[in-house]
Structures are given as C-alpha cells and as structure tokens.
GUKE-113726 format. One record per residue (C-alpha): x, y, z. Coordinates in steps of 0.5 Angstrom, whole numbers, plus 500, padded with zeros to 3 digits. Layout:
BEGIN
+-----+-----+-----+
|   u |   v |   w |
+-----+-----+-----+
|   X |   Y |   Z |
...
+-----+-----+-----+
//
This chain:
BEGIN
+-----+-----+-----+
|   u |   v |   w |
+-----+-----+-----+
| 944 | 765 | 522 |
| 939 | 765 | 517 |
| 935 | 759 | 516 |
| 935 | 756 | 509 |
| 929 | 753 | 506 |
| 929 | 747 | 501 |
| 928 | 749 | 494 |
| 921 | 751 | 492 |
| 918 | 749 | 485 |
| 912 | 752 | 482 |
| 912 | 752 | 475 |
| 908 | 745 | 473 |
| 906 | 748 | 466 |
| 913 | 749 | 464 |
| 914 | 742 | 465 |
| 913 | 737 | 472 |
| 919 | 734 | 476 |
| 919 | 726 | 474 |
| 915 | 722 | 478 |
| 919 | 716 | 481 |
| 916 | 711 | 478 |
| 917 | 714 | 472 |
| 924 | 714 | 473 |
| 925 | 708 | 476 |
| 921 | 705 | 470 |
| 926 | 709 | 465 |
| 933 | 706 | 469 |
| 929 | 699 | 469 |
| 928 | 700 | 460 |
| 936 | 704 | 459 |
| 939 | 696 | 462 |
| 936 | 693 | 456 |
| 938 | 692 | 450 |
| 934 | 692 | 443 |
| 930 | 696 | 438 |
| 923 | 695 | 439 |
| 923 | 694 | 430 |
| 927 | 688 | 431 |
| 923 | 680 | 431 |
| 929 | 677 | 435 |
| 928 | 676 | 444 |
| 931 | 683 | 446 |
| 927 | 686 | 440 |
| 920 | 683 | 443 |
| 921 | 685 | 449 |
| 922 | 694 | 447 |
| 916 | 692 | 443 |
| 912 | 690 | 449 |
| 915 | 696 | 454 |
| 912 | 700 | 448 |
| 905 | 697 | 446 |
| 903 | 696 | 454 |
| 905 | 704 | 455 |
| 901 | 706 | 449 |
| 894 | 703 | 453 |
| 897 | 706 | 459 |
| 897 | 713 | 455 |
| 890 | 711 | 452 |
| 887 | 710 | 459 |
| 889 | 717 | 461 |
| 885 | 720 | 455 |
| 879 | 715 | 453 |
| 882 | 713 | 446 |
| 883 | 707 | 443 |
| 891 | 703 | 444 |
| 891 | 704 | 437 |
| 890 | 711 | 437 |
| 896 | 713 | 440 |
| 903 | 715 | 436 |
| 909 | 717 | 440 |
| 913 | 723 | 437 |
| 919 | 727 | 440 |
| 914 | 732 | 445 |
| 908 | 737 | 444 |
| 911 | 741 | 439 |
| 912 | 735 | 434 |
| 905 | 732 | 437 |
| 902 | 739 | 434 |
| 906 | 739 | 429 |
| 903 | 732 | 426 |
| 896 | 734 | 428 |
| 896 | 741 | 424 |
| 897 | 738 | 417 |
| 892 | 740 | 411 |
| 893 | 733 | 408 |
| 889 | 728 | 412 |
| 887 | 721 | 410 |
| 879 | 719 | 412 |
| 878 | 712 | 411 |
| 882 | 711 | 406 |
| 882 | 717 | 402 |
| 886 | 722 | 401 |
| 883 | 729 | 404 |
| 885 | 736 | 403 |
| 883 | 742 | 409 |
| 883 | 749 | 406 |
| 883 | 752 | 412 |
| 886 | 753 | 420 |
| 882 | 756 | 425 |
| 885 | 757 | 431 |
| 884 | 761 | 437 |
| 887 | 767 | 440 |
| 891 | 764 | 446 |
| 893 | 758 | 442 |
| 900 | 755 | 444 |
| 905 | 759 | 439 |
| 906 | 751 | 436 |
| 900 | 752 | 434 |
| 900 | 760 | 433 |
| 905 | 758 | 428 |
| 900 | 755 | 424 |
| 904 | 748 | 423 |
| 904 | 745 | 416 |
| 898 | 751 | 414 |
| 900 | 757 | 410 |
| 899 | 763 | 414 |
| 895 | 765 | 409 |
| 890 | 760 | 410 |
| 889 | 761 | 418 |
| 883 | 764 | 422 |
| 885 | 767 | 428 |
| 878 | 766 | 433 |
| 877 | 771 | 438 |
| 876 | 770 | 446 |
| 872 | 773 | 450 |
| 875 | 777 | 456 |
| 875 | 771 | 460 |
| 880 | 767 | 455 |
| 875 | 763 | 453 |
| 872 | 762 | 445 |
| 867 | 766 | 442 |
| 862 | 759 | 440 |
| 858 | 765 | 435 |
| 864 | 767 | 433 |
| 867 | 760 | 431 |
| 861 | 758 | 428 |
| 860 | 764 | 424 |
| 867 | 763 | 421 |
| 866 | 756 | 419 |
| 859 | 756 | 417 |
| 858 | 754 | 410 |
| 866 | 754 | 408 |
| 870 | 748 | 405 |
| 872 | 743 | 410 |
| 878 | 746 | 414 |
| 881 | 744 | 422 |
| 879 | 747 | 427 |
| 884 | 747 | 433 |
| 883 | 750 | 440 |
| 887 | 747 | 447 |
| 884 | 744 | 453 |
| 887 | 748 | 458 |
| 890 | 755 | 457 |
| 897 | 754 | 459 |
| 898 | 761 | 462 |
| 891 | 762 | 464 |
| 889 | 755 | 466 |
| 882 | 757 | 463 |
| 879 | 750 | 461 |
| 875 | 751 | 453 |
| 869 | 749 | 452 |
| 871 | 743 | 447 |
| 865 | 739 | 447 |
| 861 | 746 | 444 |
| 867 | 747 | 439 |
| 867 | 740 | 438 |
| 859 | 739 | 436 |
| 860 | 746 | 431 |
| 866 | 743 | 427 |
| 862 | 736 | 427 |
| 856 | 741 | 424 |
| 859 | 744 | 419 |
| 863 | 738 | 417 |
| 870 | 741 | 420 |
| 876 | 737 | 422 |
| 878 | 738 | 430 |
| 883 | 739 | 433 |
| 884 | 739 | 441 |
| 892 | 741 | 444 |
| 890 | 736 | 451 |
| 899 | 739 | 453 |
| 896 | 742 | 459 |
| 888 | 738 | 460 |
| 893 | 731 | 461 |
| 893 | 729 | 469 |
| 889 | 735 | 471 |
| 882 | 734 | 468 |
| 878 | 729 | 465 |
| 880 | 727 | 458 |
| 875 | 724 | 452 |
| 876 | 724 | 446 |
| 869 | 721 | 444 |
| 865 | 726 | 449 |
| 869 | 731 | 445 |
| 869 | 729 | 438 |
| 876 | 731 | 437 |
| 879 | 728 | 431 |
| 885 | 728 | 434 |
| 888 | 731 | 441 |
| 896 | 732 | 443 |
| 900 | 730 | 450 |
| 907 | 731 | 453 |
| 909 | 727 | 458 |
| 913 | 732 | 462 |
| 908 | 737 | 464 |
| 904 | 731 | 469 |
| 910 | 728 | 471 |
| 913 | 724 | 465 |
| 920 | 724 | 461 |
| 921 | 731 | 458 |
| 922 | 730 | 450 |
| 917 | 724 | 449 |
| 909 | 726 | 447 |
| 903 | 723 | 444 |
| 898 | 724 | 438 |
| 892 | 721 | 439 |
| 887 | 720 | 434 |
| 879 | 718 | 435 |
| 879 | 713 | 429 |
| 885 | 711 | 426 |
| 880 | 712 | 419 |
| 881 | 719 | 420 |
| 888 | 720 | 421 |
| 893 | 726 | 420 |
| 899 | 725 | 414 |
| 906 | 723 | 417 |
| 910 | 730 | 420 |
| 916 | 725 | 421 |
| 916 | 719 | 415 |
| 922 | 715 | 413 |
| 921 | 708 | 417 |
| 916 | 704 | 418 |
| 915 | 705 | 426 |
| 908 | 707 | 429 |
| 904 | 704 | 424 |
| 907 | 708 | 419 |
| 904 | 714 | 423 |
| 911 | 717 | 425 |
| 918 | 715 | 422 |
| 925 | 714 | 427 |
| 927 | 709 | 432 |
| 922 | 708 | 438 |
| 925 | 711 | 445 |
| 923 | 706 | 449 |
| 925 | 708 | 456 |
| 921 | 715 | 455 |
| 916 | 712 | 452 |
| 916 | 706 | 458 |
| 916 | 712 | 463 |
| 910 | 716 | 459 |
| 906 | 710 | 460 |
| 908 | 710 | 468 |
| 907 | 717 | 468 |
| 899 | 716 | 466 |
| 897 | 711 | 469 |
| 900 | 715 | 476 |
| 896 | 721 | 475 |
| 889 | 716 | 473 |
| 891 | 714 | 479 |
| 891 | 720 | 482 |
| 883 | 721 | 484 |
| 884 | 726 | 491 |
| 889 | 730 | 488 |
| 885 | 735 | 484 |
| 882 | 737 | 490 |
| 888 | 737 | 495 |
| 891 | 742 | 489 |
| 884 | 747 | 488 |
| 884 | 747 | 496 |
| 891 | 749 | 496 |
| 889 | 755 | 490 |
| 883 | 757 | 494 |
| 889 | 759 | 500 |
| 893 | 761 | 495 |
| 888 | 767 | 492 |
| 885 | 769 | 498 |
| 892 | 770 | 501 |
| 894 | 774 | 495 |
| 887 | 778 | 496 |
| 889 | 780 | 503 |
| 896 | 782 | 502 |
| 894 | 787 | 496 |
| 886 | 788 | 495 |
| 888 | 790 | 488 |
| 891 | 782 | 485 |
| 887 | 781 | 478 |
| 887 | 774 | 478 |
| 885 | 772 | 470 |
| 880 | 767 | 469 |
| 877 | 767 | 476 |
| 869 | 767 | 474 |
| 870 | 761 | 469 |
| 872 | 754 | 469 |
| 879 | 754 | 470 |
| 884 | 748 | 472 |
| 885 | 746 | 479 |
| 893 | 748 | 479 |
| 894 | 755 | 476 |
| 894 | 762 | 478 |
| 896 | 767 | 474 |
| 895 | 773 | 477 |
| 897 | 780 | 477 |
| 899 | 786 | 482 |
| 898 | 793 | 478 |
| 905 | 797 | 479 |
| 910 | 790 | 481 |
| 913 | 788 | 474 |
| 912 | 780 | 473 |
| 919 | 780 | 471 |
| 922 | 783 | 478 |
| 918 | 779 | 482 |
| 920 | 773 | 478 |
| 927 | 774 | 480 |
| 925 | 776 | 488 |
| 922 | 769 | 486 |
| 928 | 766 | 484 |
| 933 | 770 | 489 |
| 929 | 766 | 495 |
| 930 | 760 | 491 |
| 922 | 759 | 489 |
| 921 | 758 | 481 |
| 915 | 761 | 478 |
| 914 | 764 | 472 |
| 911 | 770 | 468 |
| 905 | 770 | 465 |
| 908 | 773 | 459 |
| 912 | 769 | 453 |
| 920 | 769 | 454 |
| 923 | 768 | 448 |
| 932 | 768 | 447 |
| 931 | 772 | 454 |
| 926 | 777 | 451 |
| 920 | 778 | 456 |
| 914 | 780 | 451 |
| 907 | 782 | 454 |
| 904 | 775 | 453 |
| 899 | 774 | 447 |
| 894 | 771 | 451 |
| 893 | 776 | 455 |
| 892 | 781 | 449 |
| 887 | 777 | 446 |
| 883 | 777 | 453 |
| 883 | 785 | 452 |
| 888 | 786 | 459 |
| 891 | 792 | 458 |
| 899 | 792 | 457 |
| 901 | 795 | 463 |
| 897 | 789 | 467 |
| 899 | 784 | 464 |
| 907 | 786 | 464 |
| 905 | 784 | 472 |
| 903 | 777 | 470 |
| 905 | 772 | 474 |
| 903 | 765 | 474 |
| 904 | 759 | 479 |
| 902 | 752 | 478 |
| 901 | 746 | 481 |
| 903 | 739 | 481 |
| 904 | 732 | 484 |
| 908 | 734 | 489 |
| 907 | 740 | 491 |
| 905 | 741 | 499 |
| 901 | 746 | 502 |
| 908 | 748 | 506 |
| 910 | 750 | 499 |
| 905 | 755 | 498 |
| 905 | 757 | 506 |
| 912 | 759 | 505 |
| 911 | 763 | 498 |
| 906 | 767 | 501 |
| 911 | 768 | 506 |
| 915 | 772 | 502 |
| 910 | 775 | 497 |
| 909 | 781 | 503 |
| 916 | 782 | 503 |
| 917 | 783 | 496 |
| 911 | 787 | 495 |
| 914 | 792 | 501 |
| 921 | 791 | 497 |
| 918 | 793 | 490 |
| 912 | 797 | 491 |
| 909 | 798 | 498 |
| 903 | 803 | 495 |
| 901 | 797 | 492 |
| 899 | 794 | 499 |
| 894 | 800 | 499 |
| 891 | 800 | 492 |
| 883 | 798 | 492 |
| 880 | 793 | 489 |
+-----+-----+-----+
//
C-alpha cells in the first residue's frame, strides 16, 4: 500500500493559515455582542477589542495607534491609500500624478483613484528592483504627486530599497506610498525610517483572518481622503461597521509574529535547503532575485522546459500547494508582469514556480517537496536534469 502523507502548504504569500491564537482570539470576540460605535457596556467592550488590537497592529509596523485604520483587506488598503485627493494638516491637497513600479500588486498596477492617464510606470532593473536614476528623473521638478512601491515583491520576495525611494520623494516634495502586504511579519517595518506617508497591510498573509487589512498613516496631518464614507467609524477615516473579531484576530496575528524572533532564520535556512536542493536536481534552475536582498520565505524559481503550470498540478496531485509564478486571473494563466518588467524571456517565465514559506512550515516539508521534484522533472522533462548552467 502506498504510504499517505499529510497535506503539504507552501503558498504563504497567497495567503497564511490562521494562527491559533488568532482564531482562538475570533471565537472568543464572535460570543460577544455589541457594536463597537455604541456607548452602552456591550459596545464598550467591541470598542476595547478594537483600540487594543489597533496598537498591536501599530507595534508591528512602528506607527503611532492613531495611525491605524482597519479596511476590508489589502485591495481596499490600496485603494484608500492611491487617492489624488489628500489632507495635509488640515488643507486640502490634490496629487497630479501616480508614479508606480513595474512590479506593483495589480491593485496598485490599476492605478486606485488616479486616472491611467495620470500614472508613471518605473522601471526595474533585471533584478526586480527600482531604477532610484529613473525615479528620480520622473519626479524631479514635477508638481507634487504620489509615489507608490511595495516593500517586498509578492511574486519574487525581492525587497525594495524604501528608505532610498523614500528620501527621493521627500527631496522633491512627493507624497509616499509603500504597499507593506508582503514586508508585515517577514521583515522589519518602520514607517519613520522610511518616510512613508502611508504603508498598507493584510492580516492573512502572516497568519491573520483573511478580509481584514489596515492603512497606516505616519501622521494623522497627512492623510489620504476616505475610499469608504458614510459613517463616522475609524475616526472618520473609513465608514461601515467595525468587524470586530477580524480586527481582534489581527492584533493577535501582529503581536505573534513581532514575537516570532528565530523564525526568519529557521525559514532563510530552510530556503538555503531548498535552492540548493533545487540546483543539484536540475544545474539549469534560474532562481530570480538571488543576488539581491530578497524575503527569507520566498523562492520563485524556474526550470527551462518544465512549464509552471504542469508541474503546479504534479504539485497538487501529490497534495502539495505551490504557486505559479505568473498572475492567474478567472482560470487564465499569463506570463507574470513582474517577470516581464525584469526582462525574463517568455518562455522562462511561463516556468516560474514560486514557493513560500511561513509560521508553520517545517523542515519535513520541504524535504518532502524535494522528495518529489526529482520525480516530476523525469516525469515531464528529463533532459532537464542535464541541461547546464
């Protein structure tokens, strides 16, 4: 009888499994009654759960309590954040212009409130990071505009030098952006250090509730205009009913992974296995972003000749979860635009596969994947265990 072995997930920048003591945290929030909006006992209590979960949400990115603003997810936190329309101690200011990169999160690729008329689009250089010469050369001498660039590439993990991006756009008197969905949990976060106006977080990529995110401002001064309006909730900062055990579950999420000070060593060792194992198996691998600073949980890598999306479902056959490195949209596989901007050819990067790491995942785990991959390369292309370097 064949032996069965126990699900295997690695698609943590997809989205975490929920931590236990975030869940544990929700059941506890979902026996209560009370909206956090009301002044009687029951409402007080909501309110509580949600002011001590936005400083736990601030401790994780080095923000003020104040600066936090729960949304519905990254999307919306986007969303809120890309406004041409913004407040800046008390006067209104109007942003001419979006300057995004190449490899953005296409819920910032789509621009947000900016017209697609109004945005830049910044070139990365071939290892997924922003051209600082180019940047700088867009925004020089223009009226003031936002300028928007993740932490920490999603498909990738390549990290973004932020504090540079940031000291540009303070230099020519641009507001800044920095999408944090991928840094938060992984990597240190300061919105200080980066002279980020405004960063963006979703609690399910480190192990959070999936449909709760957060805006996160460096000074409540210097604020974004409401996406969401019609109530009075956050401050005035986004309208609708607070959800109160995503939000508890959140604050417990942040404070597990602030905790979490061995893990990022324990996960880069278990990426070093990985890619080397990967190298011995097939010498040709390309693993993208290698030589620069990339997060400790990703690998996106590809095999010249073993399509991303064939061995994705000799993956899933043998009950492991990866991902493609390339955007799936309503069941179409697309070569990935991060790949593009990076200058990878179209055939290798309809190969890319990504796998990401988290909380709870075990060096077993990837032993068992590097089990399999042997397998599936001599199932769908053995010459490629021959191919050079």
């Amino acid at each position: 009888m064949a032996r069965r072995f126990d699900p295997i997930y690695l698609d943590y920048n997809a989205g975490a499994p929920l931590r236990p003591c975030a869940r544990d945290r929700m059941i506890e929030v979902l026996g209560d009654p009370g909206n956090a909006s009301s002044v009687h006992a029951h409402g007080r209590k909501a309110r509580g759960r949600v002011e001590d979960a936005r400083e736990q949400v601030a401790r994780l990115c080095g923000a003020r309590t104040r600066a936090v603003t729960f949304v519905s997810g990254g999307t919306e936190a986007n969303m809120t954040a890309l406004s041409p329309s913004w407040q800046d101690q008390g006067a209104p200011v109007y942003l001419d212009k979006l300057f995004r990169s190449a490899v953005e999160h296409p819920s910032v690729v789509t621009g947000g409130r900016f017209a697609v008329a109004d945005q830049v689009v910044i070139p990365v250089d071939p290892h997924g990071r922003v051209q600082l010469k180019a940047l700088e050369a867009a925004v020089k001498d223009t009226e003031p505009g936002l300028i928007s660039v993740m932490a920490a590439n999603n498909e990738t993990g390549v990290v973004q030098p932020v504090a540079d991006i940031g000291a540009i756009a303070e230099a020519h008197g641009h507001f800044f952006h920095v999408d944090a969905v991928q840094a938060a949990g992984r990597m240190e976060i300061d919105v200080d250090a980066w002279r980020a106006d405004v960063i963006t977080l979703s609690a399910h990529k480190f192990g959070g509730p999936q449909g709760i995110g957060a805006v996160v401002v460096r000074s409540t001064a210097r604020t974004p205009s409401p996406l969401m309006i019609g109530g009075g909730q956050e401050n005035w900062r986004r309208g609708g009913t607070e959800n109160v055990a995503a939000i508890a579950g959140f604050g417990a999420a942040a404070t597990a992974a602030l905790e979490e000070t061995g893990s990022k060593r324990q996960i880069e060792a278990m990426k070093a296995r990985l890619e080397a194992g990967l190298r011995s198996v097939c010498p040709s691998t390309v693993i993208f972003g290698e030589t620069v600073d990339r997060l400790a949980n990703t690998c996106c890598f590809a095999v010249p000749g073993i399509a991303a999306e064939t061995a994705l479902i000799a993956f899933d056959l043998e009950n492991v979860s990866v991902s493609s490195g390339s955007a799936c949209s309503s069941g179409k596989i697309s070569v990935s635009h991060v790949l593009a901007a990076m200058g990878v050819e179209e055939d290798l990067a309809r190969c890319a596969l990504r796998v990401s790491m988290g909380w709870n995942t075990s060096d077993a785990d990837i032993g068992r994947f590097l089990e399999l991959w042997p397998k599936i390369v001599d199932r769908l292309n053995p010459a490629a265990r021959h191919q050079a370097a």
